[in-house]
C-alpha positions in Angstrom: -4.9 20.2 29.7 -1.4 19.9 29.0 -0.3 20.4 24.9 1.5 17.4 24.6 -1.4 15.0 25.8 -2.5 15.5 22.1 0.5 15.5 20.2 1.4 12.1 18.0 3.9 10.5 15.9 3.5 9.2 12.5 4.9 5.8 11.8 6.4 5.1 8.4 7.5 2.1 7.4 11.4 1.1 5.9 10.8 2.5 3.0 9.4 5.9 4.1 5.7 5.6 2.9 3.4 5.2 6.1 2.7 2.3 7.3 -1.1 2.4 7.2 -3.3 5.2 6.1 -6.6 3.5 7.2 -6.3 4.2 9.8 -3.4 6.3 9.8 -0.3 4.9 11.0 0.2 7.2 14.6 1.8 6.1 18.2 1.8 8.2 21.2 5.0 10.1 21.4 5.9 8.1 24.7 6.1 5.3 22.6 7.7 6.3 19.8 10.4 8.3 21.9 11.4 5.2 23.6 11.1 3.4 20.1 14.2 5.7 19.4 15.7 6.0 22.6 15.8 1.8 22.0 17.3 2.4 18.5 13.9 0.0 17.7 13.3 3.0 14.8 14.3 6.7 12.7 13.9 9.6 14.0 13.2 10.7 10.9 11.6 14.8 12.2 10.6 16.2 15.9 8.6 18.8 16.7 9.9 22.2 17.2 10.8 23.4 20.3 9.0 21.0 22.3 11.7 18.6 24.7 11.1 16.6 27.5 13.4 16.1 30.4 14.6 13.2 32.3 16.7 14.0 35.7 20.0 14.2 33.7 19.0 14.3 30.2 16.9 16.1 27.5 15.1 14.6 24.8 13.6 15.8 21.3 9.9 14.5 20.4 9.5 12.8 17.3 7.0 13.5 15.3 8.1 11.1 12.5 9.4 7.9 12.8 10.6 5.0 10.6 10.7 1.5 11.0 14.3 0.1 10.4 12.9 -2.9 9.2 9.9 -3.2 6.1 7.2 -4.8 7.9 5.1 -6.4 4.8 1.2 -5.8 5.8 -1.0 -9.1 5.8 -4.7 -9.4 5.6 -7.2 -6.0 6.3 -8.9 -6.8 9.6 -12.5 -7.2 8.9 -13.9 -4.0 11.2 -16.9 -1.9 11.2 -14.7 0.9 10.1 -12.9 -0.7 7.3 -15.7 -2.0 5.8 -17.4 2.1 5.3 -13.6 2.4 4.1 -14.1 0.0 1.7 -17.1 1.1 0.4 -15.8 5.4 0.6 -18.8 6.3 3.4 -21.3 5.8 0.5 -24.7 3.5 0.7 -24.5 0.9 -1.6 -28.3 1.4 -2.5 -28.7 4.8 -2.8 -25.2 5.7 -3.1 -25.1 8.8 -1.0 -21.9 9.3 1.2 -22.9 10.2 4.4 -20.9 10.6 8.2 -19.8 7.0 10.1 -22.7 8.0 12.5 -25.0 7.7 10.3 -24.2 4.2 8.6 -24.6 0.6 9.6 -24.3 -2.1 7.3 -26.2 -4.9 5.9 -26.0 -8.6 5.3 -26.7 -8.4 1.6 -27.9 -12.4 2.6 -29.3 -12.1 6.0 -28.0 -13.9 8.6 -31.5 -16.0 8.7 -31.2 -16.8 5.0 -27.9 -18.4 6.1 -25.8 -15.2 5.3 -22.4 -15.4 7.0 -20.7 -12.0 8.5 -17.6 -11.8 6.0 -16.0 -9.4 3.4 -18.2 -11.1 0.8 -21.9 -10.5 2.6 -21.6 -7.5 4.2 -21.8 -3.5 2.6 -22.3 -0.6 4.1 -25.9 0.6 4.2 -28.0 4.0 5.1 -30.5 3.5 8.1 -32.9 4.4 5.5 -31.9 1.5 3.0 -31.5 -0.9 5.5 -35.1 -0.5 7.1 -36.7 -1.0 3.5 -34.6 -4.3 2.6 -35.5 -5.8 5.8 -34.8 -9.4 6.3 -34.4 -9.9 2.5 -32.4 -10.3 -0.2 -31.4 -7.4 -2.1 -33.6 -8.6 -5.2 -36.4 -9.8 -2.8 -36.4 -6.3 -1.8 -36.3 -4.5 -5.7 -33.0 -2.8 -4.6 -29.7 -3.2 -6.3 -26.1 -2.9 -4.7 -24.3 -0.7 -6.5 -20.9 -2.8 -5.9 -20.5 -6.5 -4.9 -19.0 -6.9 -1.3 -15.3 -7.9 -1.8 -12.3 -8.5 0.6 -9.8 -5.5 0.0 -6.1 -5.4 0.4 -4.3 -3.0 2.7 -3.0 -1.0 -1.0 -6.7 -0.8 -1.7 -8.1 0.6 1.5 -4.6 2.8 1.7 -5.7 4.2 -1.4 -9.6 5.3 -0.6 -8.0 6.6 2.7 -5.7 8.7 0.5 -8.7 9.8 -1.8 -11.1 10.8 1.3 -10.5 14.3 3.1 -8.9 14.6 6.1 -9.1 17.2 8.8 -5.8 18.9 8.3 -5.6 21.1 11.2 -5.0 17.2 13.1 -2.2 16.5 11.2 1.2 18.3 12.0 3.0 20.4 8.8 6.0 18.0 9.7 3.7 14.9 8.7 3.1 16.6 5.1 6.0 15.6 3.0 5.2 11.9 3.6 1.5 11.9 3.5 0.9 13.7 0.3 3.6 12.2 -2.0 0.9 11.0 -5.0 -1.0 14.6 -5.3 0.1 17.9 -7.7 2.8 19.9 -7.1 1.8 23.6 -7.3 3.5 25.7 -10.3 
């Protein structure tokens, strides 16, 4: 398989911070080199000795971009995935962290008590937990959430992301300087 198939650009936004970190704000290089090649973005870094070719020209591969413009983030989409974001991977019963394979969540009201799918009545739940409260109520069931379901903001979820390890070897040294601004420089 060819290198480049896997290699990706980060996206920051005007004012150089990226512009999502849940998920992590990456395009394909395509896009992002035709993003520049449209002067629709910064090439802000490119990867070292990697360029592609066109029949007359060659080109460097970004593999950090900005946007010229600050694009203000809205609402958090209400996903699967942002909701274990929300709640950092951890049950909120037993509040062990475990892998996104092994969670589901749960309609703290179940949806045949009239329990809507929303920010408010879902959290994220071990199979375990979610087998012993059943079709009940959390105090129906003797269990207690350890956190109220609540809607977060994109500067909330950006923030767990930041706090939650992330498999370095995936992210290229030239992404470094602009994912890690808020952690300790070493003496």
């Amino acid at each position: 398989m060819n290198a480049m198939t896997h290699m990706r650009t980060l996206v920051l936004n005007a004012d150089m911070q990226p512009l999502s970190y849940a998920p992590l704000s990456i395009w394909s290089w395509q896009s992002a080199l035709v993003a520049v090649l449209q002067d629709r973005v910064i090439e802000v870094r490119t990867y070292e000795d990697v360029v592609v070719h066109s029949a007359t020209q060659a080109f460097e591969v970004p593999s950090v971009i900005a946007l010229k413009r600050y694009r203000k983030r809205k609402n958090v989409s209400f996903t699967r995935y942002n909701v274990f974001l929300r709640d950092e991977f951890r049950c909120q019963y037993c509040g062990e962290q475990f892998d996104i394979r092994d969670l589901t969540f749960d309609h703290v009201v179940p949806r045949s008590k009239n329990g809507g799918s929303n920010w408010h009545n879902i959290a994220t739940c071990c199979g375990a937990d979610n087998v012993r409260k059943a079709n009940r109520t959390p105090e129906q069931a003797g269990m207690k959430l350890r956190r109220a379901p609540y809607e977060p903001t994109a500067h909330e979820l950006d923030a767990v992301a930041r706090r939650l390890p992330h498999p370095r070897e995936r992210l290229h040294r030239t992404w470094m300087d602009f994912l890690y601004w808020d952690t300790e420089l070493e003496g």
